[in-house]
N, C-alpha and C positions, 0 to 999 in steps of 0.2 A: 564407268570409265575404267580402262584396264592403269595398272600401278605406274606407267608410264607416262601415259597421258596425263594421271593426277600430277604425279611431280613434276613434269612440263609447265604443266598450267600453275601449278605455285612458284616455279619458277620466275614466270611472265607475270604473277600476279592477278591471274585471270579468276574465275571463277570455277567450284568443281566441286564433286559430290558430297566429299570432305576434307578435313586436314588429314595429309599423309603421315603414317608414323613408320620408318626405318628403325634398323637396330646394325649396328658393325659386329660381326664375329673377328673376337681375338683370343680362340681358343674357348669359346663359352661351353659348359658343359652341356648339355642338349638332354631331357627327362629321356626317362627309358621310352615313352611313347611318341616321344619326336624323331629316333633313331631307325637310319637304314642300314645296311647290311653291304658292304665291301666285300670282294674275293672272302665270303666266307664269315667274316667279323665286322659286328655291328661301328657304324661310326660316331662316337659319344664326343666327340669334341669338335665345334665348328670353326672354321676361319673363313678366308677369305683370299682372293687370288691378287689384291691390293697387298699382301705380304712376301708376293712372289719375288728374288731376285733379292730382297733385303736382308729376311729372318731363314732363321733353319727351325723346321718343327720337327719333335719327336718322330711322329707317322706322318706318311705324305698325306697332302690333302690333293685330290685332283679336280679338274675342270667338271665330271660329273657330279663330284662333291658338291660343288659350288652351283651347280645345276638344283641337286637333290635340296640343299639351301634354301635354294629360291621357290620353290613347290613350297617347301613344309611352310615356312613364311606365310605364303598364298595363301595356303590353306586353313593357317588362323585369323586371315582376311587383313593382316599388318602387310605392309609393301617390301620391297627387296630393289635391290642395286648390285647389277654385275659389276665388279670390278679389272680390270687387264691392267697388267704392269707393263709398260713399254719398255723394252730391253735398253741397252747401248751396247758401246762396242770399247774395245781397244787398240792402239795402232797396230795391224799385223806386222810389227818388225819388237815388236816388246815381249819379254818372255821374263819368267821370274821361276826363283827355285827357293820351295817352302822348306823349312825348317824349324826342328823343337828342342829345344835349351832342356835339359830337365833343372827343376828345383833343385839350391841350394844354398850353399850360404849367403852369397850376392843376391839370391830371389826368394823367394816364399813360394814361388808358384811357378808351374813349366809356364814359358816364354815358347809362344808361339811368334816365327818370324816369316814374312815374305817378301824375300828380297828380289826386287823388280830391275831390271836391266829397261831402261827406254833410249830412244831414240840421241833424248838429249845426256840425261846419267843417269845414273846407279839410285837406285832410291828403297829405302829402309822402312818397313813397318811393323811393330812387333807390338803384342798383345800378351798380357798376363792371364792364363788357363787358368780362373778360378775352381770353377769344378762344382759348384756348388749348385742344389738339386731345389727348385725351386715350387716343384710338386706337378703332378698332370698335369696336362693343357697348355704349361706356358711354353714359349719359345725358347731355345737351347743355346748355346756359345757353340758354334759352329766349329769344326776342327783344325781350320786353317784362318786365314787373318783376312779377310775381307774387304774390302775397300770400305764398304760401306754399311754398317751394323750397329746399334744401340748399343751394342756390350760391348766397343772399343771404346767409348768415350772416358767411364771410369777406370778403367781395366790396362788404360795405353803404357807400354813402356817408353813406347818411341809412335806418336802419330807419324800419319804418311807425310805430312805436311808440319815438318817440328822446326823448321827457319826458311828465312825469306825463299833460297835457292830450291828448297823442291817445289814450291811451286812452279815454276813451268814444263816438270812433269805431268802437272797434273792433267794435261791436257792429252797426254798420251791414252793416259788409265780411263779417262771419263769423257769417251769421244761419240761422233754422231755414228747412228746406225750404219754398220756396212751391209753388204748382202744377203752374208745369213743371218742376223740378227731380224732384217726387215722381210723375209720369208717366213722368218718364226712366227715373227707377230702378225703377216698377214694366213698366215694356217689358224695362228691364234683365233684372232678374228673372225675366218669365217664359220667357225665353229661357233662362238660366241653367237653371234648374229642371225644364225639360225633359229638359236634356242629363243632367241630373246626376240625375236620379231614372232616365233609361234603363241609365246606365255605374256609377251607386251609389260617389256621388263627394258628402266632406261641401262643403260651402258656408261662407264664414265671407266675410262683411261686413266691412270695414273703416269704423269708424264713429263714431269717438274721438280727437284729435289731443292733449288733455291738455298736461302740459309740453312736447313738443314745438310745437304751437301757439305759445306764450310766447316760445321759443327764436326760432326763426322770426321770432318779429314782432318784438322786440325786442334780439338777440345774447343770446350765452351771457355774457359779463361781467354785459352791463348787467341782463340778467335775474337773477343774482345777489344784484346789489346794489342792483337795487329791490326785491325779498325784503327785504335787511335793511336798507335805509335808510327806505324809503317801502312800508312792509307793507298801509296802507289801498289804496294805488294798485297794489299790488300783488295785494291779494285782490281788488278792483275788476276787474282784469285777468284770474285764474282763471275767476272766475265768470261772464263775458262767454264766456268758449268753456266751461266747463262747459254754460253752458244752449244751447247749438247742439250738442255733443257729445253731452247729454242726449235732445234732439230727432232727432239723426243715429241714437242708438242705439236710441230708442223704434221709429221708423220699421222699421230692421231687424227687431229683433225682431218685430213686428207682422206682418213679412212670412213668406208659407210658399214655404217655398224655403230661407230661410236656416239655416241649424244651428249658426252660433256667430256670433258679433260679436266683435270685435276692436278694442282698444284700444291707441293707438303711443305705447313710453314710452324711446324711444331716448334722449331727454333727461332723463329721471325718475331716473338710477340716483345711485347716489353720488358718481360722476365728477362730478356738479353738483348735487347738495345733501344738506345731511344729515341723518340723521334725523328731528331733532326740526322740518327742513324740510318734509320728505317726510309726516310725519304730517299738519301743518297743512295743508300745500297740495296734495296728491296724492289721501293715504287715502283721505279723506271722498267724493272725486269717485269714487274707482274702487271702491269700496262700495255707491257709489248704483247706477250703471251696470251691476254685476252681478247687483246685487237684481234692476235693473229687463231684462236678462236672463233669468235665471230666474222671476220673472212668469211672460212667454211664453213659456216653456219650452225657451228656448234656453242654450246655451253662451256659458261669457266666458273670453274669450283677453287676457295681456297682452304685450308683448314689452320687453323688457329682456333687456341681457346682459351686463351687469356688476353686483358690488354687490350677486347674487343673496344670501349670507350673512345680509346684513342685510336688506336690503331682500323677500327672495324669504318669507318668514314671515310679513310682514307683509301681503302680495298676499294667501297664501294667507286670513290673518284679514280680507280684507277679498272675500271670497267668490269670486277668481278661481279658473276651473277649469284653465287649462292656460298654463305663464307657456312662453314661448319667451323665452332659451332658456338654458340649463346650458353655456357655454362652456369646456372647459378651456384652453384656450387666452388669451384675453381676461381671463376672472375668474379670481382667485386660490383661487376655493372648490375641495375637492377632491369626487370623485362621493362618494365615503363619506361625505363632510358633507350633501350635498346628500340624499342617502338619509336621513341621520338627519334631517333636520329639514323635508323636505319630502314624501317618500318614502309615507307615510298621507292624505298632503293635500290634492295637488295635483299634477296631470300636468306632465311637461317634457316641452320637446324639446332636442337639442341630442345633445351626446357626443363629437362631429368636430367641427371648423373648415375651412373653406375654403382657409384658410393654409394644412392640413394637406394636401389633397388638393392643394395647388397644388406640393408637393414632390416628388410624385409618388414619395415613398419608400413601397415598400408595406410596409415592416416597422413606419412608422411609422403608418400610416394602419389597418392589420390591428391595430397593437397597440389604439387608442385605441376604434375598433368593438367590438373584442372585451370591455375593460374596459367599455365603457360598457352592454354588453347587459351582463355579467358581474355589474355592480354595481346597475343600474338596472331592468335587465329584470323581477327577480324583484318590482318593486313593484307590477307591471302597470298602469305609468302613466308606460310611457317612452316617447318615441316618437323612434327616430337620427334628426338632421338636422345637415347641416354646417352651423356656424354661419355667420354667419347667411341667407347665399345664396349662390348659383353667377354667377361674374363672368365677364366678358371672358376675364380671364386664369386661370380657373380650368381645367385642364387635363383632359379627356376621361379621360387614363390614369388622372389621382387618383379620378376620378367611377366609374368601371368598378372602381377597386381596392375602394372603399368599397363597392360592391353587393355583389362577391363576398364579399367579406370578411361584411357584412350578411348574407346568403346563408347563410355558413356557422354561425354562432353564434346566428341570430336566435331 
């Protein structure tokens, strides 16, 4: 079976030569004998094209990187996943002019600002330039202030969204694709689509930001507690990137090349809200988004990794086919739980953690492989991945112990 059809058919449940095992790059450092060679200079740190648009990395990584990826992968006989990030767009009549505060007595740290002129007002977002070097491989503070980035959440001075009233900019900044953003992505594509129908490699779009979105633009407190203080300003606010999410995911699907869409719900799990939250303001959106998946006959991927218990039941009733991911490590659920209740339902990944391989204990690392084909395998809807990517510091020896290990039991 080529690495495609494997993870199709675990997908559907099917039958297939074996359990698939993935691995996410997020900046993983790569052994000197897994390394290709760029304009010149070897590439020792891997990522992924699912980081496009969001993170700024040290060195670019490009599409043949991501190519050259999926080979070396192959070639240890573990599987790979293209990743495409689906752009968006902004209203062509919005223009903004960046600006940088230096440190001083009022700050600890240069304030980066960008101030966005829209349709409807004026809208303010500024960020604290920490500065701080966090070694190789990882992802950087970008120089300018972002809509949408991990390092705004603790770092905000002022989110883009800090009272009721900017919200209904938000719909300016985080709008459906216009022309050249959906030329990007279909050059994108056909590029992709060649590689991956030669090497028989699946596709999956990333094409949904959901409560991450929210997180983002507003902090995780304050997002919170505009939930339950101010719920109108609040759904106001879903439903402003629901319909750009909506649009981001119609588009993928529509396109041929892609074989799942993917939906990011880093922010979604129960570490930030709870159920009768997660019903109201999650459900409905990731319900729609898998209908409109399956339509065009594609796959819907969610990712969450905590919280799966509760929340991972409810993915599955809301027509997702493969949640990433079952952490033992992170979530409290045990594999046995996870088998009973989702096991008929719905494809996982996970089984390992990243932690785990960064111990580099292989007694520990063989134990957790083994249980998790052991418990999961037989559903035919498992597929090993360390949770939930390969870091800087994530150690080649732990990477190597997990495959053998994979190798043996799979």
């Amino acid at each position: 079976m080529t690495s495609k059809e494997r993870i199709l058919a675990t997908i559907e449940g099917k039958a297939k030569d074996h359990t698939p095992c993935t691995a996410w790059c997020f900046g993983f450092l790569a052994p000197e004998h897994l390394r290709w060679q760029r304009d010149g200079h070897k590439i020792k740190y891997w990522y992924s094209k699912r980081m496009e648009h969001i993170h700024t990395l040290a060195k670019p990584w490009t599409l043949e990187d991501d190519f050259k990826r999926v080979e070396t992968w192959f070639s240890l006989g573990i599987d790979d996943i293209l990743d495409v990030s689906v752009p968006w767009s902004q209203a062509d009549d919005v223009s903004w002019q960046d600006l940088k505060v230096p440190a001083g007595q009022a700050n600890q740290y240069p304030l980066l600002v960008r101030e966005y002129q829209t349709p409807s007002e004026a809208l303010r977002h500024a960020v604290r330039q920490t500065g701080e070097y966090h070694g190789q491989g990882w992802v950087i503070q970008p120089e300018y202030v972002a809509l949408f980035e991990d390092y705004n959440i603790p770092r905000a001075a002022e989110h883009a969204v800090s009272s009721p009233s900017d919200v209904p900019m938000i719909k300016h900044l985080y709008a459906a694709l216009n022309s050249e953003a959906k030329s990007w992505f279909a050059e994108r594509m056909a590029k992709v689509k060649r590689f991956a129908d030669e090497k028989g490699v699946l596709v999956q779009a990333w094409s949904a930001f959901g409560m991450d979105a929210v997180v983002w633009l507003t902090g995780t407190e304050a997002a919170i507690m505009m939930a339950i203080d101010t719920p109108q300003v609040f759904e106001q606010l879903t439903e402003i990137i629901a319909k750009t999410d909506y649009a981001r995911t119609e588009l993928a699907a529509m396109t041929d090349g892609v074989d799942m869409v993917v939906e990011r719900g880093w922010y979604s799990s129960t570490d930030f809200w709870s159920p009768s939250l997660f019903d109201k303001y999650v459900y409905p959106h990731v319900a729609k988004l898998a209908a409109l998946a399956h339509k065009h006959g594609k796959k819907f991927a969610y990712v969450m990794t905590t919280g799966v218990e509760v929340l991972g039941p409810k993915l599955a009733d809301a027509g997702v086919d493969v949640l990433y991911f079952v952490d033992p490590v992170q979530d409290k659920i045990s594999l046995e739980k996870v088998k009973e209740l989702l096991g008929a339902r719905i494809a996982v990944a996970g089984g390992t953690n990243a932690l785990s391989l960064a111990t580099g204990d292989p007694a520990r690392i063989c134990s957790e492989v083994k249980r998790a084909i052991e418990i999961l395998g037989p559903t035919d809807r498992f597929i090993l991945h360390p949770v939930d990517a390969l870091f800087p510091d994530t150690p080649w020896q732990g990477v190597e112990q997990m495959i053998e290990a994979w190798k043996e039991y799979r």
